[in-house]
N, C-alpha and C positions, 0 to 999 in steps of 0.2 A: 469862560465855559458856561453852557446852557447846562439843565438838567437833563435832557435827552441825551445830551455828548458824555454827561457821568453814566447816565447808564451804560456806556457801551462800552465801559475802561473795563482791561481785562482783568481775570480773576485768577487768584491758585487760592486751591481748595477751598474753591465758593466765596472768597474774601478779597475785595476789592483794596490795594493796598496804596492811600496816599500820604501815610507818614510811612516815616524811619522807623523799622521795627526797636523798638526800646523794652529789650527781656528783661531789665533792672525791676521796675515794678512788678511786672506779671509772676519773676520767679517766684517773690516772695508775695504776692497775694494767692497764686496757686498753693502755695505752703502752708499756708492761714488755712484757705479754704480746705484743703482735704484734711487739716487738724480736724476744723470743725465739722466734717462729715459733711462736705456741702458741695464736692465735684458731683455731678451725678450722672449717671448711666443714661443709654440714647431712650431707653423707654422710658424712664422716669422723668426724664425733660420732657417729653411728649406728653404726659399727664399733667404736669404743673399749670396752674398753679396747686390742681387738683392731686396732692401727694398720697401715695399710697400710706398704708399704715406702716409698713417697714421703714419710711422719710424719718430719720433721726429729727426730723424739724417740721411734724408733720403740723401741730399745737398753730406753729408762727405761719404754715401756710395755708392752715384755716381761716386765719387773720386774714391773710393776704388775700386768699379768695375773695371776700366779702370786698375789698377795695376793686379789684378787680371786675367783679358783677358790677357795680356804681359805675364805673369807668366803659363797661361797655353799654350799660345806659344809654349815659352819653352819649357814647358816639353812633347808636340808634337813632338819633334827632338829626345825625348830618346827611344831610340830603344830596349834595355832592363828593366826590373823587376828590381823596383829598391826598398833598403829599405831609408822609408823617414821618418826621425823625423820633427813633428812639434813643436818646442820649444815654451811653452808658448800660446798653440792652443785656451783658453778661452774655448767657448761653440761648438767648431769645426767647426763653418764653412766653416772654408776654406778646409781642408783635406776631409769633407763631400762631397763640390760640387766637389772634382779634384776625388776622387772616385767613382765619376757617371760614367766619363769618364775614367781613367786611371787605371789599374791593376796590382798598386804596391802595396808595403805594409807600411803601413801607423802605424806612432807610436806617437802619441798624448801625449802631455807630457805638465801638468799644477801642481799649488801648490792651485788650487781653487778647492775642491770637489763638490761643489755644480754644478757649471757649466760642469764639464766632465761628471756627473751623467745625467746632462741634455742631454751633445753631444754624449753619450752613448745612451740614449733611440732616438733621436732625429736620429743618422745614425748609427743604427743596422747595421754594415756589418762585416763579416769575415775578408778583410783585414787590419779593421783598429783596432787597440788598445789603450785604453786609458788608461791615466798611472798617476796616482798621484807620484809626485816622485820632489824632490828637485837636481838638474843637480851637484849639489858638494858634495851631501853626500851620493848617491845613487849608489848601484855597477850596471853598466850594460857593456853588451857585449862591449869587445873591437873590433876594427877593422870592426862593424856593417854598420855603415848607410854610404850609398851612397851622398845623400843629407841633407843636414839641411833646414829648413824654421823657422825663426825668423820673424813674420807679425806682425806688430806693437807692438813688445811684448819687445823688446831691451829696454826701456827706466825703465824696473823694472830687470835690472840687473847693479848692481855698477860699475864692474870692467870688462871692457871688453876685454884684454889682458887674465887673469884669465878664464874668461867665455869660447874664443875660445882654452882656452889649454885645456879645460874640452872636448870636443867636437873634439876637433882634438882627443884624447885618445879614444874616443868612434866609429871616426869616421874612415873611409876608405883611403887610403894615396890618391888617388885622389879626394876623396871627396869636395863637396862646399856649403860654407855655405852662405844662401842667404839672407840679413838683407831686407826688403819690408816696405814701408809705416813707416817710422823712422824719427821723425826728428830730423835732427843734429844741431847744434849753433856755430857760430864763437868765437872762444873765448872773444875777442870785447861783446859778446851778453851776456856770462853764466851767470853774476851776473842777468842785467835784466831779463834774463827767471825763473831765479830759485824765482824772487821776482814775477815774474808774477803768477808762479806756487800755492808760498806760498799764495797769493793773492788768487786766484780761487778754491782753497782746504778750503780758510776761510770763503770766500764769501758762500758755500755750509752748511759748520758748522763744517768741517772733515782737518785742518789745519796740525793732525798729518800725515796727509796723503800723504802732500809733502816731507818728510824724507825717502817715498818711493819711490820716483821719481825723476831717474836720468836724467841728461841733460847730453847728449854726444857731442863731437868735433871730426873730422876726427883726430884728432892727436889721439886718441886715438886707431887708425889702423896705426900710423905711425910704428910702426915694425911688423906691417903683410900684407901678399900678398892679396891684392886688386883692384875690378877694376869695373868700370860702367856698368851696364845693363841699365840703364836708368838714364840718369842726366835732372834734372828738369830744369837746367841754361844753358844746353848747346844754342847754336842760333837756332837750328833746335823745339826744345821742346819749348821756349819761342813763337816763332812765332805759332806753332802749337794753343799752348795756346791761344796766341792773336786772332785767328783767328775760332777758332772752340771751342768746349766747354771745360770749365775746367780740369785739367789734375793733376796728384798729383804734388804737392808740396817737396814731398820726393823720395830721391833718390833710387834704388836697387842696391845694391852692395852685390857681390860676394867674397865672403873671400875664398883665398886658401891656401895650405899650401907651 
């Protein structure tokens, strides 16, 4: 299969479907998320990252903003059409607002149907596509996507060695794959976080829900091609911090081949 023959697979309710629907996961991550007040409404998607003041989370999406402005930056300097996978997109936000402005072609990729069904009605457009599909069992075009976007979405994949060989096969020999809004853990830290985790998944009522949630360490890009777009700890981003409004906490990193 080419990528013009993907575009043309059919859809229900806007969602291109090449896995096996799997509701095990989604019941219980939608169950998380509307604990934590974080399904949102069709207008309020259409705002984000820009959250109104009623966003129970609106603090973490000021944060997010600022990653966001950086990231569309970026893709200001691309001078060509490019195709973009968003790996693990949730309710589309982000590929939604970069398609107001940008006139690439946008390929949506989540294991949540409820939410794409949503980012489907919510940013009707031609060039985006949203695509229920599981990244390791799913055939798609080789040698396709120019970019990758991985937005807070890395910490519900295990292996991430695995993950980028998935991705480099799918992907363009120069391509780059951009991890946004992740955070990472010193090794020193994994047990604490993963007990923190288990903690705050029970504290909710949804304890199985930390077996889905991984905690990463840079080692685990220690045998791929990597490098800063934004480090949080550098002197320059600290001071920033210090001195004018909060800043993310997470790094962006570029993976290349």
């Amino acid at each position: 299969m080419i990528i013009e023959e993907f575009k043309d697979l059919e859809t229900v309710n806007g969602v291109i479907r090449i896995s096996e629907i799997d509701e095990t996961f989604e019941k219980l991550y939608l169950k998380v998320r509307r604990k934590e007040n974080r399904i949102y409404s069709y207008d309020e998607i259409k705002l984000l990252p820009y959250a109104s003041k009623l966003n129970a989370h609106k603090q973490e999406w000021d944060i997010r903003t600022k990653s966001f402005l950086r990231f569309k930056e970026f893709l200001l300097r691309k001078k060509s059409k490019l195709n973009i996978l968003d790996l693990g997109c949730g309710n589309g936000w982000l590929t939604g607002q970069l398609a107001k402005e940008f006139e690439h072609n946008y390929y949506c990729i989540d294991v949540n149907l409820t939410e794409l069904e949503q980012a489907a009605r919510v940013f009707d457009n031609k060039n985006i596509k949203f695509i229920y599909a599981d990244i390791y069992s799913s055939t798609f075009p080789t040698n396709t996507f120019d970019l990758v976007v991985i937005n807070s979405a890395l910490q519900y994949f295990q292996n991430i060695p695995s993950l980028m060989k998935e991705l480099f096969f799918i992907s363009k020999t120069y391509a780059e794959i951009h991890i946004i809004d992740t955070p990472f853990y010193n090794a020193t830290e994994l047990m604490q976080a993963k007990n923190r985790t288990l903690k705050y998944y029970t504290s909710l009522g949804f304890p199985e829900m930390a077996s889905k949630y991984f905690h990463h360490t840079l080692e685990d890009f220690k045998y791929l091609r990597y490098n800063y777009l934004y480090n949080p700890n550098s002197l320059k981003n600290k001071l920033s911090g210090f001195m004018f409004d909060e800043d993310s906490p997470f790094p962006w990193l570029v993976v290349t081949r």
